[in-house]
C-alpha positions as CSV (number, residue, x, y, z in Angstrom):
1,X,0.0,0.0,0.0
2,X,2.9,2.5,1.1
3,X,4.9,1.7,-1.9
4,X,1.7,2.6,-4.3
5,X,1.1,5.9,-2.9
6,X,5.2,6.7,-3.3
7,X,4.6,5.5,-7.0
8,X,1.1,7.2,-7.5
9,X,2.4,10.0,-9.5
10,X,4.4,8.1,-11.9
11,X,1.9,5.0,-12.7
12,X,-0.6,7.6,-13.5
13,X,1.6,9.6,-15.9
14,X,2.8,5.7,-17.5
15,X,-1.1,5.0,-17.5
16,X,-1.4,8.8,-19.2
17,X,-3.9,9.8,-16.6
18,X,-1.9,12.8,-16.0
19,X,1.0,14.6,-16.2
20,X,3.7,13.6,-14.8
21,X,5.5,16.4,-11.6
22,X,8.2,16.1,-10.2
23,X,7.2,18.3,-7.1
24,X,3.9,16.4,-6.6
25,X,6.1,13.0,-6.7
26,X,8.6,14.4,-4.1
27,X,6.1,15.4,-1.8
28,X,4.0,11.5,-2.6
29,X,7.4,9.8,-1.8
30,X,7.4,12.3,1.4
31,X,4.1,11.4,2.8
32,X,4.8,7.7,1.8
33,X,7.7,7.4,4.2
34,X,5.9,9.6,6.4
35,X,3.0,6.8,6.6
36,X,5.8,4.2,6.9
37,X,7.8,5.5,9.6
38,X,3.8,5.5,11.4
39,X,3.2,1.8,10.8
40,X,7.2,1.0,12.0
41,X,7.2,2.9,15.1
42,X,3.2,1.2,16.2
43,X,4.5,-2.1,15.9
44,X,7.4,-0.8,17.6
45,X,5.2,0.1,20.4
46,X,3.2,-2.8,20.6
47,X,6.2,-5.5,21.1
48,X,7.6,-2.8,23.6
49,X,3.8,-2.5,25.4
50,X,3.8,-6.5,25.4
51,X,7.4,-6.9,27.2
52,X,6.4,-4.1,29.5
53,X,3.3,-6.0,30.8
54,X,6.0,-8.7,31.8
55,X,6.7,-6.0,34.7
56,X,4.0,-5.1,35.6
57,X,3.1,-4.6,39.5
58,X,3.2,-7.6,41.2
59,X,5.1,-9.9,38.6
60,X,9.2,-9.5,39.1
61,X,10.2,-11.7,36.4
62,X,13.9,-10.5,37.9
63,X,15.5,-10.1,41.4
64,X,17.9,-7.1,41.0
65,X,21.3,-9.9,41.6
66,X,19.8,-12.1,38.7
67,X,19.0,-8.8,36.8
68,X,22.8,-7.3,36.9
69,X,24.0,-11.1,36.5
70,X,21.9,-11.7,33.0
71,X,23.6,-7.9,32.1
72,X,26.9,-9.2,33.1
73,X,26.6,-11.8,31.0
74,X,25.5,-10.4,28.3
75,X,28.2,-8.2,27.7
76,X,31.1,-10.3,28.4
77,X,31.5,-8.8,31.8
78,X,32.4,-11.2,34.7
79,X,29.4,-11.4,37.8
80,X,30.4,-9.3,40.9
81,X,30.8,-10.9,44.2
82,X,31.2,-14.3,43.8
83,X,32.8,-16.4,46.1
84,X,36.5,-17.6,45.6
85,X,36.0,-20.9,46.1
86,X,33.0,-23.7,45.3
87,X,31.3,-23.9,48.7
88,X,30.5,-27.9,47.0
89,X,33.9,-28.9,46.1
90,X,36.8,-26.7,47.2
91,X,37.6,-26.1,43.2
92,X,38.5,-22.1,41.7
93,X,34.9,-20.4,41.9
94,X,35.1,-19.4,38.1
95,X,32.1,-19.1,35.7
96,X,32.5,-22.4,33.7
97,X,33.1,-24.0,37.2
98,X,29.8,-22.5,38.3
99,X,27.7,-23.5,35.3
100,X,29.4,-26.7,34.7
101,X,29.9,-28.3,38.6
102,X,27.0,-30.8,39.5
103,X,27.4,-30.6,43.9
104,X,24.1,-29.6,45.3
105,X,21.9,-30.6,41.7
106,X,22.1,-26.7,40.9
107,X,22.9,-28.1,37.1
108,X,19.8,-29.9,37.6
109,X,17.6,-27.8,39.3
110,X,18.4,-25.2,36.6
111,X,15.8,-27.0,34.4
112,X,13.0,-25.8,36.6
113,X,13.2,-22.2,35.8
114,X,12.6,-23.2,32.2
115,X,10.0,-26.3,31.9
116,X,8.2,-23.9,35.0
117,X,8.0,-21.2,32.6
118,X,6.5,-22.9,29.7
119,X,4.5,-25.3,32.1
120,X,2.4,-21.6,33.1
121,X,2.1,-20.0,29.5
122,X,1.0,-23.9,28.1
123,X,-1.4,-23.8,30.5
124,X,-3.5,-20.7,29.2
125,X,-4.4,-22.2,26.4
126,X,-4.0,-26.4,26.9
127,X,-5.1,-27.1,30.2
128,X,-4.0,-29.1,33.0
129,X,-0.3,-29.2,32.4
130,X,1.2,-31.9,34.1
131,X,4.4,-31.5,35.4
132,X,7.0,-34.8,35.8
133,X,4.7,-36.8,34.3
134,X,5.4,-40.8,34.9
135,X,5.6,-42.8,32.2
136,X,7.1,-45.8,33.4
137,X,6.7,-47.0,37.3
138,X,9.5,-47.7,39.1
139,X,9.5,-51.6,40.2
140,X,10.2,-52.8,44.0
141,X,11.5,-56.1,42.6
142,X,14.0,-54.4,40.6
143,X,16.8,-51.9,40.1
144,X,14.5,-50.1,37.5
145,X,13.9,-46.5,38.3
146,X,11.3,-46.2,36.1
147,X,10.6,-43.3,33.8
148,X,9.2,-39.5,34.3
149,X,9.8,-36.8,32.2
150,X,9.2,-32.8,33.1
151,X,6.0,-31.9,31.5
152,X,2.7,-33.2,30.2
153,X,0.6,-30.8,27.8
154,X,-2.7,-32.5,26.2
155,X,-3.3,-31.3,22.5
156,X,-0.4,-29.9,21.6
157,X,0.2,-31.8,18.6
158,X,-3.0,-33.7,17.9
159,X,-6.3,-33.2,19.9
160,X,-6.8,-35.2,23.0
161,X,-3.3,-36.7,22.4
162,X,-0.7,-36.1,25.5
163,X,2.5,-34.8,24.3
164,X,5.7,-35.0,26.7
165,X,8.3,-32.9,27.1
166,X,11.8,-33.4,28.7
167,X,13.7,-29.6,28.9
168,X,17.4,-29.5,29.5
169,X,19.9,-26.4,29.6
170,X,22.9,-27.1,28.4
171,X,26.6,-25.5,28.7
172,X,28.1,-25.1,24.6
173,X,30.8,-24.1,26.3
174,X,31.6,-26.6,28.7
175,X,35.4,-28.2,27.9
176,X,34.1,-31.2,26.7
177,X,32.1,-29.4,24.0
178,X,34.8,-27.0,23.0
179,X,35.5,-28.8,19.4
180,X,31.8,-28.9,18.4
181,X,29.2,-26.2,17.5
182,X,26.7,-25.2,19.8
183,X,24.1,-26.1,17.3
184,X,25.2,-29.5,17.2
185,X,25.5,-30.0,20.6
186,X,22.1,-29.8,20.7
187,X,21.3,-31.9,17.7
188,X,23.4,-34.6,19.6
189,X,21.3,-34.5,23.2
190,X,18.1,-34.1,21.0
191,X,18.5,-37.4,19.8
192,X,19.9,-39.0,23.5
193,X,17.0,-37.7,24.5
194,X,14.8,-39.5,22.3
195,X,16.8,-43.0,22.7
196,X,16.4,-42.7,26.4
197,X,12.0,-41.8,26.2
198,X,10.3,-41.8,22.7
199,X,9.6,-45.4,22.4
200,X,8.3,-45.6,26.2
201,X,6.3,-42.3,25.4
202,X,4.9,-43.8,22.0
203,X,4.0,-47.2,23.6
204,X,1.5,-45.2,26.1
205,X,-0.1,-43.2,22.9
206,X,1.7,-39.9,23.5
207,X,4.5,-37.8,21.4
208,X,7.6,-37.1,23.0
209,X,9.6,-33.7,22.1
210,X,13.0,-33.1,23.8
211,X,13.2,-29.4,25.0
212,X,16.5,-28.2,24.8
213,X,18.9,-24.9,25.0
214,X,22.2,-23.4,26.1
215,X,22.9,-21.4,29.0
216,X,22.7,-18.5,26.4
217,X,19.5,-18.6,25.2
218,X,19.9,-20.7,21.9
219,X,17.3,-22.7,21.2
220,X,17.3,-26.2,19.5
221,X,14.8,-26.7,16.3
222,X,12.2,-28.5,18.1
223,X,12.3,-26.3,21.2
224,X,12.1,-23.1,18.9
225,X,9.0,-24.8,16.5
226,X,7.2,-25.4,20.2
227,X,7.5,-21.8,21.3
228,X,6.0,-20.2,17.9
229,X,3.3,-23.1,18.1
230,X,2.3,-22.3,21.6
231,X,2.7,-18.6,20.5
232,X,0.3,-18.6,17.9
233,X,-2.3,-20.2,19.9
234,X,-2.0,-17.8,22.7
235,X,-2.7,-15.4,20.2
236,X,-5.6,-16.8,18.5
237,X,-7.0,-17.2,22.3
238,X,-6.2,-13.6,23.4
239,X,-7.1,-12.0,20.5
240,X,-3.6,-10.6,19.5
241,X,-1.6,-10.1,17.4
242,X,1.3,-13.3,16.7
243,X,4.4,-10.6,16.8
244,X,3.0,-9.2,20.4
245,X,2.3,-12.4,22.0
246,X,5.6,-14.1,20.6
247,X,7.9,-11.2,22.2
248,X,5.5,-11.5,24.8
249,X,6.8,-15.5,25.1
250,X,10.3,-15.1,24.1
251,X,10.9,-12.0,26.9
252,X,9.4,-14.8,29.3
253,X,11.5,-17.6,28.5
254,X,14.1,-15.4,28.4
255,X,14.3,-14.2,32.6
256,X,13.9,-17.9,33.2
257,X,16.9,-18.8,31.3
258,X,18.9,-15.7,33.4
259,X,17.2,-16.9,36.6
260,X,18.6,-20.2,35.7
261,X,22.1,-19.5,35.4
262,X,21.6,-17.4,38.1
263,X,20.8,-19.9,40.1
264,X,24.0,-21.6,39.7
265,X,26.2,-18.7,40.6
266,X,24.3,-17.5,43.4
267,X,23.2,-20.8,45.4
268,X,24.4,-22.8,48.1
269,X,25.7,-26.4,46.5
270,X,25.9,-27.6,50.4
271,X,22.5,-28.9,51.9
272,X,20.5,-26.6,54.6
273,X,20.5,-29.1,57.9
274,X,17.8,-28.2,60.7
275,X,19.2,-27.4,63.8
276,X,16.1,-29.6,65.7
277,X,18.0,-33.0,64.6
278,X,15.7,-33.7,62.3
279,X,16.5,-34.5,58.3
280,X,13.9,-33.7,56.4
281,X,10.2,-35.6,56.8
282,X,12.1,-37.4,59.9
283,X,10.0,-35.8,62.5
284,X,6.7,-37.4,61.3
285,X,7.4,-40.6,63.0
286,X,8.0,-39.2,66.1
287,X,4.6,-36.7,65.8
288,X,2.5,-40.0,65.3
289,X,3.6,-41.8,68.2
């Protein structure tokens, strides 16, 4: 549309509907990008409105540590105030030592921020979300653990079918990753991932799809056709338009990937002991008595 009214004046002198001007087509091309510039700077506004809403009163996607940490990161700087020394193993406190060491599951537990995050926007528009979802029981007369996985969304793919999701952030930059792209890297767990669940998942009727990305936001194929999925039917739920409610997503899954890494520079990798003498659901026994 812009680019007819920039060419208005010419077509119609080609078509010999007028005469041709060169000050009338100065001032068309003028009001053209004029009308442009209008239509750039609302849809502008609208992705800016619909990351805004994010921070609204009452939802702090960011505590002001995790905040300066996802900046730090960002831009190449190193994290103030970390410790010296891994309160879980003694080693250097360094960043790859922090994202990489596995005392006190913080590797693990990392995974939370993520499969919580798209476990709550899922929900809005496929309802109940099941999170760890069992697929296999573990077995008393064996050594088998049995199989659960980190979320369970009905319809995603096909109606009334339950499709499962395993999430896992992953270090590209770990050591023993340093001679591979990060895009394999993912490739490569993508398809662990599927040895170790798909055929369990398929034998009880569902779909399985690995979710997987780095510590710096990259997301694998599947993980990134999941998000513009669920993205476009948010939007045909809440009436909005797919650019809004995809930034709206994205800025989302975004803090929960900095509150994840966060998470393993900030936390304790040593376990919090009560001071009662009790560990954990220990005292129960004694209450019952």
């Amino acid at each position: 549309m812009l680019d007819a009214w920039g060419t208005k004046v010419v077509v119609e002198a080609i078509k010999g509907c007028g005469e041709f001007s060169s000050a009338c087509h100065l001032d068309a091309i003028s009001k053209a990008r004029h009308e442009s510039q209008k239509a750039l700077d609302e849809i502008a506004k609208q992705k800016l409105d619909a990351i805004l809403a994010t921070l609204s009163p009452g939802r702090q996607p960011l505590a002001p540590v995790q905040f300066r940490d996802g900046l730090a990161l960002r831009y190449l700087r190193h994290p103030s105030n970390l410790p010296a020394k891994c309160d879980g193993c003694g080693a250097n406190f360094t960043l790859q030592h922090a994202l990489d060491c596995k005392k006190g599951r913080l590797v693990i537990l990392r995974h939370n921020e993520i499969h919580d995050c798209i476990g709550n926007l899922a929900s809005q528009v496929w309802p109940p979300v099941i999170k760890e979802p069992i697929v296999n029981e573990a077995t008393a007369t064996s050594s088998d653990p049995g199989l659960r996985l980190d979320l369970g969304i009905r319809g995603v793919w096909q109606p009334q079918v339950e499709a499962l999701f395993d999430v896992r952030v992953i270090d590209t930059d770990a050591p023993s990753h340093c001679h591979r792209a990060p895009n394999a890297i993912l490739e490569s767990s993508s398809q662990e991932k599927k040895r170790m669940y798909k055929k369990a998942v398929e034998d009880r009727r569902g779909t399985f799809t690995p979710f997987l990305l780095s510590v710096d936001g990259l997301l694998h194929k599947e993980a990134s056709h999941f998000i513009k999925h669920m993205a476009t039917a948010l939007s045909s739920k809440w009436d909005k338009a797919y650019s809004i409610i995809s930034s709206y997503v994205r800025s989302w899954l975004a803090f929960a990937g900095v509150r994840a890494v966060s998470l393993c520079l900030r936390e304790s990798r040593t376990k919090w002991r009560s001071g009662l003498g009790f560990d954990d659901g220990a005292p129960l026994a004694s209450f019952m008595e």
